[in-house]
MARMIBA-295028 format. One record per residue (C-alpha): residue in one letter; x, y, z. Coordinates in steps of 0.05 Angstrom, whole numbers. Layout:
BEGIN
node rest = a east = X north = Y up = Z
...
//
This chain:
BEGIN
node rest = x east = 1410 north = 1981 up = -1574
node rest = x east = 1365 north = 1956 up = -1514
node rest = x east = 1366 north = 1969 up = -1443
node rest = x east = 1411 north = 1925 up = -1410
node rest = x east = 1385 north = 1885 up = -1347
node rest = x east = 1435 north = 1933 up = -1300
node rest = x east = 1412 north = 2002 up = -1316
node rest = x east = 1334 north = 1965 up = -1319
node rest = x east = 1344 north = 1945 up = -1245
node rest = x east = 1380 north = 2015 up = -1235
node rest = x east = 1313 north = 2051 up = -1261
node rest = x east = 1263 north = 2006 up = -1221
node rest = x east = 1300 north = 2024 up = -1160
node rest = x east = 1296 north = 2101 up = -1166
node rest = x east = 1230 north = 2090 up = -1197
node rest = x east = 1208 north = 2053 up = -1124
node rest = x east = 1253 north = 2102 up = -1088
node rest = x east = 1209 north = 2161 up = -1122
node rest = x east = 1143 north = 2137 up = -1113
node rest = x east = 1150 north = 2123 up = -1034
node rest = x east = 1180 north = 2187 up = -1027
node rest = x east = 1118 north = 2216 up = -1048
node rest = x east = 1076 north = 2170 up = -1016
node rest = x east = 1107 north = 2180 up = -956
node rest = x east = 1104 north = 2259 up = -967
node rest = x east = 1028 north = 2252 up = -984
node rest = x east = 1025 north = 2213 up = -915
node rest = x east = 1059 north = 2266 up = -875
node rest = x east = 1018 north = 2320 up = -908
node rest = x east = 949 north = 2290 up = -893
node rest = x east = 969 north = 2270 up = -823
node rest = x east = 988 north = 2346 up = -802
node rest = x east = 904 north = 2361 up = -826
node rest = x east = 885 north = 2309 up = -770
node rest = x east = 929 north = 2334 up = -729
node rest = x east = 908 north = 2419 up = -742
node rest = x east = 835 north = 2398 up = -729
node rest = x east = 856 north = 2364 up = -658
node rest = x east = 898 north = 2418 up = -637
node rest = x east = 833 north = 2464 up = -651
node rest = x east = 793 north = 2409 up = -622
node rest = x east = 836 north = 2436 up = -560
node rest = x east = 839 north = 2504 up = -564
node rest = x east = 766 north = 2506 up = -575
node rest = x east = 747 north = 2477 up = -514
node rest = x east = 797 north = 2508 up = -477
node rest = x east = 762 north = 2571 up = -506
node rest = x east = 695 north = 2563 up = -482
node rest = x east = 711 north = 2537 up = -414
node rest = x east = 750 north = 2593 up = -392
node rest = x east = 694 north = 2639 up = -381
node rest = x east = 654 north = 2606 up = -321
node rest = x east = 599 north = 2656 up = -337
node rest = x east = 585 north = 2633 up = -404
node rest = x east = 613 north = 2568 up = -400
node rest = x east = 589 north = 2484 up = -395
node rest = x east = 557 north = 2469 up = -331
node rest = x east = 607 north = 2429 up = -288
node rest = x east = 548 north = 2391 up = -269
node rest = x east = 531 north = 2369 up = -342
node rest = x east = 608 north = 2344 up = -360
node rest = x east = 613 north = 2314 up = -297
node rest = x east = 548 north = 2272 up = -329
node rest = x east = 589 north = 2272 up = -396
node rest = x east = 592 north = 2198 up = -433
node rest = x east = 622 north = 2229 up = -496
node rest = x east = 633 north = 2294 up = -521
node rest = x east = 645 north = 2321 up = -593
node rest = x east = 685 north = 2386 up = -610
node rest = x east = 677 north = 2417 up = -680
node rest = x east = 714 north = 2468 up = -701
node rest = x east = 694 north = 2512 up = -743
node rest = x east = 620 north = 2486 up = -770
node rest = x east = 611 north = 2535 up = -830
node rest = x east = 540 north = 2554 up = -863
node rest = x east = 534 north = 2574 up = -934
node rest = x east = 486 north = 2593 up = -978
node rest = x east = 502 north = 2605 up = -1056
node rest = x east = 429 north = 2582 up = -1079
node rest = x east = 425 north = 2523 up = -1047
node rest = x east = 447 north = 2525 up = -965
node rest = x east = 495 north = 2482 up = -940
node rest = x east = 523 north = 2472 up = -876
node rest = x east = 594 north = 2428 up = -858
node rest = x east = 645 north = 2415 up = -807
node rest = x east = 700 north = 2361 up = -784
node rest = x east = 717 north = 2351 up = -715
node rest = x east = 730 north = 2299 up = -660
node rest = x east = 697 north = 2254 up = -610
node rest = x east = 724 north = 2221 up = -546
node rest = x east = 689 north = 2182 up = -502
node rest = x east = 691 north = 2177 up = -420
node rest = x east = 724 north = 2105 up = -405
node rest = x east = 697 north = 2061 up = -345
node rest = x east = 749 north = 2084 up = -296
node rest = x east = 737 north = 2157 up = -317
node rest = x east = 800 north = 2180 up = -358
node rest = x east = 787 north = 2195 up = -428
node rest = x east = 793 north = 2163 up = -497
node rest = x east = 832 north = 2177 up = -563
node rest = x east = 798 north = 2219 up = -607
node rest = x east = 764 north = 2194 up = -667
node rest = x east = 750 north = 2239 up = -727
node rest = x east = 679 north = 2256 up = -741
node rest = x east = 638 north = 2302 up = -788
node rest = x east = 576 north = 2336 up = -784
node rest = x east = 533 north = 2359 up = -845
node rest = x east = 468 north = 2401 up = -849
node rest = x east = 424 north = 2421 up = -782
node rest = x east = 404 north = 2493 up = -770
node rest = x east = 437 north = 2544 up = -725
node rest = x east = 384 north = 2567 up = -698
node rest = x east = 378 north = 2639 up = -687
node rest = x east = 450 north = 2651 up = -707
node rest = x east = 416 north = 2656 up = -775
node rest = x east = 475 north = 2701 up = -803
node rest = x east = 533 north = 2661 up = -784
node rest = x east = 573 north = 2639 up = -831
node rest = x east = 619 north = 2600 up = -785
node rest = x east = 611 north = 2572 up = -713
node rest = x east = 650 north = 2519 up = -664
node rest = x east = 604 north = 2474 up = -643
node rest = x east = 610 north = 2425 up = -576
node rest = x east = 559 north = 2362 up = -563
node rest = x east = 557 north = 2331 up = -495
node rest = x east = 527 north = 2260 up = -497
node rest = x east = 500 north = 2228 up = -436
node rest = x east = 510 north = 2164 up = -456
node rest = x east = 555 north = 2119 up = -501
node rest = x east = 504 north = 2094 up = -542
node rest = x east = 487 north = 2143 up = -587
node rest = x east = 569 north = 2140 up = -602
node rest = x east = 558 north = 2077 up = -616
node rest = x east = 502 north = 2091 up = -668
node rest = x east = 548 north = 2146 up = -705
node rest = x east = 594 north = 2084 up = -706
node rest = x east = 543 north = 2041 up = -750
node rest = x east = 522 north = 2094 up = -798
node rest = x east = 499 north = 2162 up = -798
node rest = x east = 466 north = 2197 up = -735
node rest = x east = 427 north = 2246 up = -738
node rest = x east = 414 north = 2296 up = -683
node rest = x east = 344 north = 2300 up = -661
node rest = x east = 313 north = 2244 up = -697
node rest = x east = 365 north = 2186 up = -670
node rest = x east = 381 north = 2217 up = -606
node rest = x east = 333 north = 2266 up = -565
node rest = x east = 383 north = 2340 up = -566
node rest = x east = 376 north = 2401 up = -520
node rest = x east = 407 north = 2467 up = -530
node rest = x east = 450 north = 2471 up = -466
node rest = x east = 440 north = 2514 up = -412
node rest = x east = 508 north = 2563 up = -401
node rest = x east = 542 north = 2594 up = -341
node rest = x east = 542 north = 2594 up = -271
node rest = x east = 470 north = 2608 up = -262
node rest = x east = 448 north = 2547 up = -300
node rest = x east = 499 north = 2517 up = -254
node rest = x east = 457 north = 2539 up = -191
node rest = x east = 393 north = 2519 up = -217
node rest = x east = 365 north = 2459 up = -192
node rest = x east = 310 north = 2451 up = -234
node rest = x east = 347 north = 2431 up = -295
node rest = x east = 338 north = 2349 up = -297
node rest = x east = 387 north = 2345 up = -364
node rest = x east = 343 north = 2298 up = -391
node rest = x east = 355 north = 2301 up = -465
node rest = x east = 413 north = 2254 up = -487
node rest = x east = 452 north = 2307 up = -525
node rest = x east = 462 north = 2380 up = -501
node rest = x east = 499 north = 2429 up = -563
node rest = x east = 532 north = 2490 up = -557
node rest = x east = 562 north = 2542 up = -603
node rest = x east = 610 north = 2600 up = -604
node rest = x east = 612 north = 2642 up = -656
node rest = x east = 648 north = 2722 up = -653
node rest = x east = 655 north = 2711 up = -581
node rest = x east = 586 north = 2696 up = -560
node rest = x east = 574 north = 2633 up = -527
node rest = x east = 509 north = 2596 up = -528
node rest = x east = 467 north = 2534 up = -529
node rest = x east = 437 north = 2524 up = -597
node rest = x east = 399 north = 2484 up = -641
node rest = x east = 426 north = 2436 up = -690
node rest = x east = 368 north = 2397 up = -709
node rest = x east = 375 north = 2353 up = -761
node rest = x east = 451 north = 2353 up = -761
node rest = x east = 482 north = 2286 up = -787
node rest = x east = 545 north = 2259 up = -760
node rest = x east = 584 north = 2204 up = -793
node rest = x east = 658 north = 2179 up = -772
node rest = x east = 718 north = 2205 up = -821
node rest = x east = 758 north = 2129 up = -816
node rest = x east = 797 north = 2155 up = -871
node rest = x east = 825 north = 2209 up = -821
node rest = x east = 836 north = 2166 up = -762
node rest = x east = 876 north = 2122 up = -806
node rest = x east = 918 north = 2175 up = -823
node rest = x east = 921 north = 2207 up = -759
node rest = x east = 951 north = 2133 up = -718
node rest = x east = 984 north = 2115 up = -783
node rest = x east = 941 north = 2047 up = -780
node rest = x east = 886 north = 2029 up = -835
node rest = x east = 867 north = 1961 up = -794
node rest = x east = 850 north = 2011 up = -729
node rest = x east = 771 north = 2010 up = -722
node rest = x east = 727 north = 2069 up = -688
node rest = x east = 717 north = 2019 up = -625
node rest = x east = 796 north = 2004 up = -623
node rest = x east = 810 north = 2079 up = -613
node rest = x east = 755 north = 2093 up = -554
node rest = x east = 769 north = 2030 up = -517
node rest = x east = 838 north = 2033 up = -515
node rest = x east = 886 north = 2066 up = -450
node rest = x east = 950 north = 2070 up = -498
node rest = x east = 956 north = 2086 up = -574
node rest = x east = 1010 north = 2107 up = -612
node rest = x east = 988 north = 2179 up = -634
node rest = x east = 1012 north = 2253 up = -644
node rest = x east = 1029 north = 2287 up = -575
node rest = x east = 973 north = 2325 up = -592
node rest = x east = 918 north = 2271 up = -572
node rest = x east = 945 north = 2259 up = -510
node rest = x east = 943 north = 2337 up = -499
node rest = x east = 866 north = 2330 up = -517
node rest = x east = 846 north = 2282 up = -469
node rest = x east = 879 north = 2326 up = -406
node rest = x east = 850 north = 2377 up = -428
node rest = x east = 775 north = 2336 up = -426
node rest = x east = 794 north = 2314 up = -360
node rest = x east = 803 north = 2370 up = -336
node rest = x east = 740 north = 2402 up = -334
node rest = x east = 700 north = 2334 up = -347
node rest = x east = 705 north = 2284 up = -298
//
């Protein structure tokens, strides 16, 4: 005896009903990732401006174009080295608030002489828009595509006027508590569009959409990011 066309309507339904529960589950679970790594993004640089001693420069940030927070760059070597982390970048509008964040990553580039860490957070100021812009159209990488600097720290960079900041790109790095320029040479960074389309719950949003724009909907927590930039970087 065959399925009549009532209970084969009844089981399409609760099949449909099923699958967008878990789509919608998936969704919500992916979106709380994005929205862990900006709430880091936060904390991070909240972190390593509170100590004026070891801090950014308020002169470079006040130079600051774009800057890129990521949390928790990890090294590893199992035979063959590796080195990975996913963070954020915002850029510095033309009236001087702040942009949405846009996901990044950044793969490979030594640490310089924090040979033994296994795990770092890592902040790039950019001087200028551009090299955002080339991250945008492919992969960047730092030293080769843009000219990169460890940056100077603390209040005694701060008084010294003989630092130009010429290079485009100044890094730093914290890593069990100590705070320092460093090298990252050779690091590649690539936009995660998968993640901002999660994160503003829009597939059709491009990189350029997010940095240009005064008002997205977002997670509180983007809006919390770019006070917290302004802040310190103005």
């Amino acid at each position: 005896m065959g399925v009549t066309p009532k209970k084969s309507t009844i089981f399409m339904i609760m099949f449909l009903i099923i699958s967008l529960s878990v789509l919608i589950g998936h969704s919500g679970a992916q979106n709380s990732k994005e929205i862990e790594r900006v709430e880091k993004a936060d904390e991070v640089f909240i972190e390593m401006m509170g100590i004026p001693e070891e801090g950014i420069p308020k002169s470079l940030l006040n130079r600051a174009e774009a800057i890129a927070v990521i949390p928790g760059f990890w090294k590893a070597a199992w035979g063959i080295g590796g080195r990975h982390g996913k963070g954020v970048i915002v850029v510095k509008h033309d009236k001087g608030e702040w942009s949405y964040p846009v996901f990044c990553s950044m793969t490979g580039g030594s640490l310089g002489f924090q040979i033994g860490v296994q795990k770092a957070d890592i902040i790039l100021v950019f001087k200028n828009k551009r090299s955002v812009k080339t991250i945008d159209e492919g992969k960047f990488t730092l030293g080769a595509d843009a000219g990169l600097a460890a940056g100077p720290v603390g209040r005694k960079a701060e008084a010294n006027t003989d630092i130009k900041f010429e290079a485009e790109i100044y890094s730093y790095s914290k890593s069990k508590g100590v705070f320092a320029g460093v090298s990252i040479e050779g690091a590649v960074l690539s936009m995660d569009r998968d993640a901002n389309a999660r994160f503003y719950r829009n597939f059709d949003l491009k990189v350029n959409d997010i940095l240009s724009k005064d008002a997205l909907e977002a997670p509180p927590v983007a809006e919390a990011l770019r006070e917290t930039i302004s802040k310190y970087a103005h």
